[in-house]
Each structure stands twice: as C-alpha cells, then as structure tokens.
C-alpha positions in Angstrom: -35.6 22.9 23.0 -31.9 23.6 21.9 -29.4 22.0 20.0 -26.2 21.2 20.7 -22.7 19.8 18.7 -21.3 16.9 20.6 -17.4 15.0 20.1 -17.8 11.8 21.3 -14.4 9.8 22.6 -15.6 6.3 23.2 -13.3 4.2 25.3 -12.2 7.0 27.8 -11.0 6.0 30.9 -12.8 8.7 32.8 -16.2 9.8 31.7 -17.0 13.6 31.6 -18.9 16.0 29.7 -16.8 19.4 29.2 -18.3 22.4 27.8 -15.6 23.5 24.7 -17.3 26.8 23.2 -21.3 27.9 23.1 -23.3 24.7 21.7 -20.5 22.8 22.0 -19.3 20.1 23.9 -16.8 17.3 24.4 -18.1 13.7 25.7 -16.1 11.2 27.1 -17.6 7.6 27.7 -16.2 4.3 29.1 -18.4 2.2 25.9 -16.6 1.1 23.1 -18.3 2.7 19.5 -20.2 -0.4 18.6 -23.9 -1.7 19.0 -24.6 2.0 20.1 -23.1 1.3 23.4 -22.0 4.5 23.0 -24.6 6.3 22.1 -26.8 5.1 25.0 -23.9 6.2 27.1 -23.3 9.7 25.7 -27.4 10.1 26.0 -26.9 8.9 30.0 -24.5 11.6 30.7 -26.0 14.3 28.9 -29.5 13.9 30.8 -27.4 14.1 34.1 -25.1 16.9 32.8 -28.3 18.8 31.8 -30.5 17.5 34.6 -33.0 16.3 32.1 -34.4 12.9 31.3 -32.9 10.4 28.6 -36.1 10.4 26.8 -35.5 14.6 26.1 -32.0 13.7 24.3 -32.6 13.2 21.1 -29.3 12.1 18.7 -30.3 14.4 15.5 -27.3 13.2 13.4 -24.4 11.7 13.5 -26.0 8.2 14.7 -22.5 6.4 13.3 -20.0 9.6 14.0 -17.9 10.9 16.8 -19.5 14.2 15.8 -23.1 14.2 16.5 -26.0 17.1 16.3 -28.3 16.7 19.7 -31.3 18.3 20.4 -32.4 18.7 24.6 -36.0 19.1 25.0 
C-alpha cells in the first residue's frame, strides 16, 4: 500500500483527478463539502483513477479538510 496527499475542490464543475508533484494530487468533485458527499466522491474517483476498488481507499486524515492523507491498498 501507498499513501498519497490529496486537495480536494468540492463543487467543481468538471470532475478530474490531476497528478500535481510525486504523492500528490489535485481532486476535483461535482459534491458540495457536507454530509461527506464529498468524501464518498473523492473516494469514487480515486478507485477509478487508480483502477482499484473503493473499499482499498482509505481517507487517513483530513476527514473535515480539503487537504486529506490517503492510503491505496
């Protein structure tokens, strides 16, 4: 497994993941930030970005951030 920094911009009009340096990315979601809509979300793209399941996404911290530590198992 690895981990990964994620910035998080809920309420994007397009969604994309974009790779910004080594371990670190830049997540765009359609969800607003609340009821960890976009959470769910961020974990959605990831999987497919990274052609893994959801359940191997795992949001390490940063539950209530835009900057969150994710490990991909």
């Amino acid at each position: 497994s690895y981990k990964i920094w994620v910035s998080v911009k809920p309420q994007a009009k397009r969604e994309s993941v974009t790779k910004v340096a080594d371990g670190d990315y830049r997540v765009a979601v359609h969800r607003p930030a609340q009821d960890n809509q976009a959470n769910q979300a961020v974990v959605k793209l990831l999987a497919e970005h990274f052609s893994v399941s959801k359940s191997a996404i795992t949001i390490l911290r940063g539950q209530r951030s835009r900057k969150k530590l994710i490990e991909i198992s």
